[in-house]
C-alpha positions in Angstrom: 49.4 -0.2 164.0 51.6 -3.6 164.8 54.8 -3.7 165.9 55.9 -5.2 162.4 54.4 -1.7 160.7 57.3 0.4 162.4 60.1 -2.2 161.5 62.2 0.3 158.8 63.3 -1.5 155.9 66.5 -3.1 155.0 68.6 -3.2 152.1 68.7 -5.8 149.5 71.4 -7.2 151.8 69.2 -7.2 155.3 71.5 -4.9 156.6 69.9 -1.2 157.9 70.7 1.7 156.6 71.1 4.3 158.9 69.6 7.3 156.7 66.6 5.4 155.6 66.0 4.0 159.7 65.9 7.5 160.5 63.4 8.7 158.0 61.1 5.6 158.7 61.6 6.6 162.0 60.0 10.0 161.6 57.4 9.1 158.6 56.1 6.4 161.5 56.4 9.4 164.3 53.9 11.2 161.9 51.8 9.1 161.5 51.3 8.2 165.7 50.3 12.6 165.8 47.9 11.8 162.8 45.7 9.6 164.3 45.8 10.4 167.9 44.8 14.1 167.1 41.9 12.2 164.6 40.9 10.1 167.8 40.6 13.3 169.9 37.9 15.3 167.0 35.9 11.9 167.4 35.8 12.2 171.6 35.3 16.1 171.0 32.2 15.4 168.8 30.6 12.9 170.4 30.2 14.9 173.8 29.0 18.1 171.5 26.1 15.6 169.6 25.1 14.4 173.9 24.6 17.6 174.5 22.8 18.8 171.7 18.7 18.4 171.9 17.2 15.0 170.4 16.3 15.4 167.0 17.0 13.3 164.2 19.9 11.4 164.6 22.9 12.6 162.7 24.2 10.2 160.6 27.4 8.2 162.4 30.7 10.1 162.2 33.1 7.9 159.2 35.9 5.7 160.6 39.0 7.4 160.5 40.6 6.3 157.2 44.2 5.0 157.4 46.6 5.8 155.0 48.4 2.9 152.9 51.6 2.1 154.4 54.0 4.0 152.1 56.7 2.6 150.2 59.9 2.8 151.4 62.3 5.2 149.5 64.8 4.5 146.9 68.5 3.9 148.3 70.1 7.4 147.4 73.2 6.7 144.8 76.6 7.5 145.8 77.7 11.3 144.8 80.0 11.1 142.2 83.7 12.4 142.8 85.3 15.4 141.7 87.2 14.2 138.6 83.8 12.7 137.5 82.1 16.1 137.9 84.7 17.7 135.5 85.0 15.7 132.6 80.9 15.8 132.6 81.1 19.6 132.7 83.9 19.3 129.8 81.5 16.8 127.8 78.9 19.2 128.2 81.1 22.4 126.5 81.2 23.2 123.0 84.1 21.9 121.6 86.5 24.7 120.3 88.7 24.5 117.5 92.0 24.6 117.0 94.3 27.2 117.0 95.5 28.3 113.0 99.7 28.0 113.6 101.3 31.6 114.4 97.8 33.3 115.3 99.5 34.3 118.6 102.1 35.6 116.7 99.8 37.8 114.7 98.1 39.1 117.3 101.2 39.9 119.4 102.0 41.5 116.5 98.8 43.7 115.9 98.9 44.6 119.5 103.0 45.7 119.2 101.9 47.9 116.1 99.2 49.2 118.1 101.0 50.3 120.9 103.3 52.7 118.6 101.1 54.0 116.6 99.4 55.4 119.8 103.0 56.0 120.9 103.5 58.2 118.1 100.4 59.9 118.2 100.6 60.9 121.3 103.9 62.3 120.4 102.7 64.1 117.5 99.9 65.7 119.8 102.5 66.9 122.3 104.9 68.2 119.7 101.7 69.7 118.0 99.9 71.9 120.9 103.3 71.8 123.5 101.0 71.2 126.7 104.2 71.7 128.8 105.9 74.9 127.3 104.8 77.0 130.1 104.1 80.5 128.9 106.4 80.0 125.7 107.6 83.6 126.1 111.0 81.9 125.5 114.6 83.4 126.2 117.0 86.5 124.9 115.9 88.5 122.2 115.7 88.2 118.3 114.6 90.5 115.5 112.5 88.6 112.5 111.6 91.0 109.9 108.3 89.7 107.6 108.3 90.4 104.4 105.1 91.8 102.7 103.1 88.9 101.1 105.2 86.1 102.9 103.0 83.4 102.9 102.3 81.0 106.1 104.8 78.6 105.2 107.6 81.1 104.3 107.1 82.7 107.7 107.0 79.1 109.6 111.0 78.6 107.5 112.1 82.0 108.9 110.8 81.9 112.4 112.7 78.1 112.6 115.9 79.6 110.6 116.0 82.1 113.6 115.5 79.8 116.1 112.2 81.3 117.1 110.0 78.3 116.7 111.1 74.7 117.2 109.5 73.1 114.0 108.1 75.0 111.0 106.3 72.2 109.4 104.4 72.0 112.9 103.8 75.8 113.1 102.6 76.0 109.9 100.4 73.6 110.5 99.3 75.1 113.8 99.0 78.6 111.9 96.1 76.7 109.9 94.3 74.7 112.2 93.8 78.1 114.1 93.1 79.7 110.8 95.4 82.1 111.3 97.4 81.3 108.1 96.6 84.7 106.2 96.5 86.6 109.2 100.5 87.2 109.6 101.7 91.4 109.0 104.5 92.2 107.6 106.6 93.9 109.8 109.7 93.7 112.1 109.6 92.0 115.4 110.9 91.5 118.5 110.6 87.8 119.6 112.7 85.2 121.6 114.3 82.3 121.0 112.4 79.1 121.7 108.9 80.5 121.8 106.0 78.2 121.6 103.6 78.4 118.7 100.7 79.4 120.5 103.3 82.8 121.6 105.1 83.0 118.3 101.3 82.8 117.0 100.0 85.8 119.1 103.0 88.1 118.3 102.5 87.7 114.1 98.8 88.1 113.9 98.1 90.8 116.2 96.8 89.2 119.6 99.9 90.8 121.5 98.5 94.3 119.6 102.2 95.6 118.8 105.2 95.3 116.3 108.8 97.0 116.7 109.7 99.3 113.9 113.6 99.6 113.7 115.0 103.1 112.3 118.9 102.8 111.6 121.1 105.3 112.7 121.8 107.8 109.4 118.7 107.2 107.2 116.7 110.0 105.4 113.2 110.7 104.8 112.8 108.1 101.8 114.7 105.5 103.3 112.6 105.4 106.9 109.4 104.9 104.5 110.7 102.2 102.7 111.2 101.0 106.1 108.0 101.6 107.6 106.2 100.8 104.4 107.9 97.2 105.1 107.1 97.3 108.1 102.8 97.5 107.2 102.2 100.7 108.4 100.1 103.3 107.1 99.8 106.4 105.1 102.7 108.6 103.3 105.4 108.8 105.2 107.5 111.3 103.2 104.3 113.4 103.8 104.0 113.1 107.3 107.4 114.5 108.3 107.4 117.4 106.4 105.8 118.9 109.4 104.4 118.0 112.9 101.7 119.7 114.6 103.2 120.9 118.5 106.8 120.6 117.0 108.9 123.3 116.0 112.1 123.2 114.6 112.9 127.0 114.8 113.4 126.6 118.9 116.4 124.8 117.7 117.5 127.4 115.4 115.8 125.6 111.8 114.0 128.6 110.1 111.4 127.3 108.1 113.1 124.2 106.7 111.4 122.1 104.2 111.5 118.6 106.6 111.8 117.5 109.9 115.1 115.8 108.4 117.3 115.7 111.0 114.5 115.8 114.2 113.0 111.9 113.2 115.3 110.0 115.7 116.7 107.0 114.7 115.6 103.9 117.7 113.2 100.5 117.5 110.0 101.9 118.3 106.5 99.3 118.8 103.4 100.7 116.9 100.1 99.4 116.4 100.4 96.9 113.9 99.1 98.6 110.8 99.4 102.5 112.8 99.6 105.4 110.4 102.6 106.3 109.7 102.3 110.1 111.8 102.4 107.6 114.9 105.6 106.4 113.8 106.5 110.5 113.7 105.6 112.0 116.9 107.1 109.0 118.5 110.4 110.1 116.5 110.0 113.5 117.5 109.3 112.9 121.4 112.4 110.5 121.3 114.5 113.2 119.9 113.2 116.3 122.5 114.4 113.7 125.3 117.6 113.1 124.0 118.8 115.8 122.6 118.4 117.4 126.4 121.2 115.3 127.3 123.8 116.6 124.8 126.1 119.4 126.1 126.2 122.3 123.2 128.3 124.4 124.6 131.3 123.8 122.4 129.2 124.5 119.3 127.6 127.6 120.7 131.1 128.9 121.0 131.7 128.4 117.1 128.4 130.1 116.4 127.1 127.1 115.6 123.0 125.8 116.8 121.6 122.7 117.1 120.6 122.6 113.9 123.9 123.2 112.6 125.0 120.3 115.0 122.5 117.7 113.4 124.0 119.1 110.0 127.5 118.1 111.3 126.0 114.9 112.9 124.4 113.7 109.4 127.2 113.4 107.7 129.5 112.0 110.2 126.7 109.2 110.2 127.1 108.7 106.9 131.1 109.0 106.9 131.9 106.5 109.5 130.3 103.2 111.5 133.5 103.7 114.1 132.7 105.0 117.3 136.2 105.8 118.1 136.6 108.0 114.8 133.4 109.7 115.3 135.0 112.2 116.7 137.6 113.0 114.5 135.3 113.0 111.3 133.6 116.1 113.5 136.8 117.7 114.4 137.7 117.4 110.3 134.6 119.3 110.0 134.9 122.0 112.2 138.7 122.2 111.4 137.6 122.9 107.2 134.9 125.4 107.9 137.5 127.3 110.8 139.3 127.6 107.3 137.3 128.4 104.8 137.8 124.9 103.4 134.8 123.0 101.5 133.8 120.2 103.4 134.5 118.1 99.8 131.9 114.8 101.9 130.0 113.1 99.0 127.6 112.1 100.8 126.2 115.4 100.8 125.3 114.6 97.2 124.2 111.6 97.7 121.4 112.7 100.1 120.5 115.5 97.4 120.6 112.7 94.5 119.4 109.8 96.2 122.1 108.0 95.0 123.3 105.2 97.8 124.2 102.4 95.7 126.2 103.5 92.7 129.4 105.6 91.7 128.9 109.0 91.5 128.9 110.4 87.9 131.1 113.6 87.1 127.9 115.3 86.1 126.3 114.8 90.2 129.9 115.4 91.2 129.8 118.9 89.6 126.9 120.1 90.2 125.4 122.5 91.4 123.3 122.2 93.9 123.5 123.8 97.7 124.0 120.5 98.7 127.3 119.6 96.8 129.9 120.5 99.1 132.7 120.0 96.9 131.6 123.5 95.1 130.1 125.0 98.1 131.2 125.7 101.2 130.1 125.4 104.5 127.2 123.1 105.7 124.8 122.1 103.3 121.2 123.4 103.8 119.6 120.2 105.8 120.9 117.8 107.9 121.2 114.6 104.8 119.6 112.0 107.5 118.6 111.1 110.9 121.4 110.7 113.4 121.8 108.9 116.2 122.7 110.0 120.1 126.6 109.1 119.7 126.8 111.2 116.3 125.3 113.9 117.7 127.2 114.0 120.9 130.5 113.8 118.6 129.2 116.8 116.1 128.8 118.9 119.7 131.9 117.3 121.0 134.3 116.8 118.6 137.8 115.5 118.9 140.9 118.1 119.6 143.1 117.5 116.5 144.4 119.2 113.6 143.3 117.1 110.9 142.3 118.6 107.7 141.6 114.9 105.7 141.1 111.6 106.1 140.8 108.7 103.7 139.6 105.3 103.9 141.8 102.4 104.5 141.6 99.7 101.6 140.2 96.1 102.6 138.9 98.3 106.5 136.0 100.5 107.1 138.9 102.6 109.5 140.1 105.8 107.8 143.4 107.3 107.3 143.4 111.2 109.3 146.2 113.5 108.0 146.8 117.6 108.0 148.9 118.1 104.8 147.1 118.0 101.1 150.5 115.8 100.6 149.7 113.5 102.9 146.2 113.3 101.7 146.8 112.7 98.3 149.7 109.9 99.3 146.8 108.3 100.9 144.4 108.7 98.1 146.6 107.1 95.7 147.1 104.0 98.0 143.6 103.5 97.4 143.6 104.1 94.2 146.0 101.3 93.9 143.8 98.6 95.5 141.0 100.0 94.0 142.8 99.1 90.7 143.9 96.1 91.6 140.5 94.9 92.2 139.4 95.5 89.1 138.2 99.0 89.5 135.7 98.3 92.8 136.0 99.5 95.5 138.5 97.6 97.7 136.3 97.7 101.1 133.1 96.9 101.7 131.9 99.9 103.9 
């Protein structure tokens, strides 16, 4: 190879380019290792064929060919710049088209909207199930009395009209996604204010297991069943405390009386929802042993009086008067009457033997005569005419120290007038009279 072969190109100018002088440079270096190492196999096999023995010749080795000069490369164009680059890759995009005028309102709008309604929803959820109520026992205490045949809804509006339940639309609704809606007894309950409906939920349809069953103070026989029939328990109640197996009413001195008027102790008592109603009686009856141990009869025993005799006295001033303060001197007009041989003259004696609570007393129930008309008879009437309560009994043992032979309500009060003298009573009863007259022939309280 000449001296000329190894001269590297120029450009079209005559001027060298650096790039392509080093690439001849090495294309040439490669080809110098080429045909040296081909000169070398020629030298190795000739010294293998002097060796070898004499036989025919082998045919002369080819000259070495020689590769054509190649051509020299193609200058290398200039890279273009990075402006260029970018409007080629923007040529290259699909074009888009233009935006519609207010679509960025729209969707700002769309998104707004969507942001409430999940807003809301998650309100509603919250409101719906309360995740954060705690145990929604709620605070203080309320009674809610349920109605037989009240249906869910009616139960959700008394529940929030008592503050019980925040919402009754949403504890309706709760009632019936539980499917609880027809579950609800009728009853009286002890709840709390500001329960949850999961709580409020449990107490109405028998999870918690009991309801509360309040007995008044005064009622008789007939009156506590209409309660605890109202209250969805079981089984005839007048029946049931006629008598009481392991109760006996002679030990305090009742010979063979017809009820256990007298012994059913008036308090709020929690049955089994749906209990028979001789629950509801025993549990009257141990309430009564326990209390009546705390009441000192010493004062009665002294006027040959028992404790049945007591709960006689005790009845009516139940029914007499609501006062606590004149409690005792409703028992002292008592005991004051019979010391003398007085009839009692108490209507509400024949009331109890009528059943008549709610409207005037004919002449014919006013002169009858039956045992338990104590304007006719005297004395105490046969029974006890209701159930009293601790403080009524403890006056009819107790009574107050006075001389008073009458008393008579005060118009427009539900306080009574206490005097000694028939003169004095009857000055009183025409002052009633004279209101009652003067408001139109009712009765000018409301006691």
């Amino acid at each position: 190879m000449s001296a000329d072969d190894l001269k590297p190109p120029t450009d079209e100018f005559g001027r060298d380019d650096p790039d392509v002088l080093e690439r001849e440079r090495r294309r040439a270096e490669r080809e110098r290792r080429r045909e040296t190492q081909q000169e070398l196999g020629a030298k190795v096999g000739k010294k293998r064929k002097a060796r070898a023995p004499k036989a025919a010749e082998a045919p002369a080795p080819e000259a070495p060919v020689t590769p054509p000069p190649s051509a020299p490369p193609k200058a290398t164009p200039p890279r273009p710049g990075l402006g260029e680059r970018a409007a080629a890759m923007r040529a290259r995009m699909p074009s888009r088209k233009p935006r519609e005028p207010g679509s960025y309102r729209r969707r700002r709008v769309f998104a707004l909207v969507g942001v409430l309604v999940a807003v809301l929803l998650l309100w509603f959820l919250v409101a719906l199930f309360q995740p954060f109520a705690g145990d929604g026992k709620g605070s203080g205490t309320v009674s809610v009395t349920i109605p037989k045949g009240a249906s869910a809804s009616q139960v959700a509006d008394i529940l929030d009209k008592n503050g019980v339940v925040s919402n009754s639309t949403l504890f309706n609704l709760r009632l019936k996604l539980a499917g609880k809606s027809g579950d609800i007894l009728p009853g009286s309950y002890v709840l709390a204010h500001g329960m949850s409906y999961s709580a409020a939920m449990d107490k109405l349809t028998g999870t918690s297991g009991q309801i509360s069953v309040l007995i008044p103070e005064g009622l008789s026989r007939p009156q506590i069943a209409e309660v605890a029939s109202k209250d969805g328990l079981t089984g005839d109640y007048n029946a049931a405390s006629t008598s009481a197996a392991g109760f006996d009413p002679a030990a305090y001195g009742a010979k063979s009386p017809p009820s256990l008027e007298g012994f059913l102790f008036p308090a709020t008592y929690k049955v089994d929802q749906g209990a028979d109603v001789k629950v509801l009686v025993q549990e009257q009856l141990t309430a009564f042993q326990q209390n009546i141990k705390g009441v000192d009869m010493s004062y009665a025993k002294k006027k040959n009086l028992n404790t049945y005799d007591v709960l006689k006295i005790a009845s009516m001033v139940e029914r007499e008067t609501s006062s606590a303060k004149e409690r005792p001197l409703v028992a002292a007009v008592i005991y004051n009457r019979l010391n003398q041989g007085i009839p009692l003259g108490i209507d509400a004696t024949t009331r109890f033997q009528t059943g008549n609570y709610d409207q005037p007393l004919t002449s014919a129930e006013l002169n009858s005569n039956s045992p338990y008309n104590t304007r006719n008879h005297q004395g105490l009437p046969p029974t006890p005419i209701g159930n009293p309560g601790l403080a009524s009994i403890k006056a009819a043992a107790a009574p107050a120290k006075v001389p008073y032979l009458y008393y008579v309500v005060n118009p427009g009060t539900c306080e009574h007038t206490f005097v000694n003298t028939l003169q004095e009573f009857n000055a009183a009863v025409a002052k009633y009279n004279a209101a009652r007259a003067a408001a139109g022939g009712n009765s000018p309280t409301s006691c």
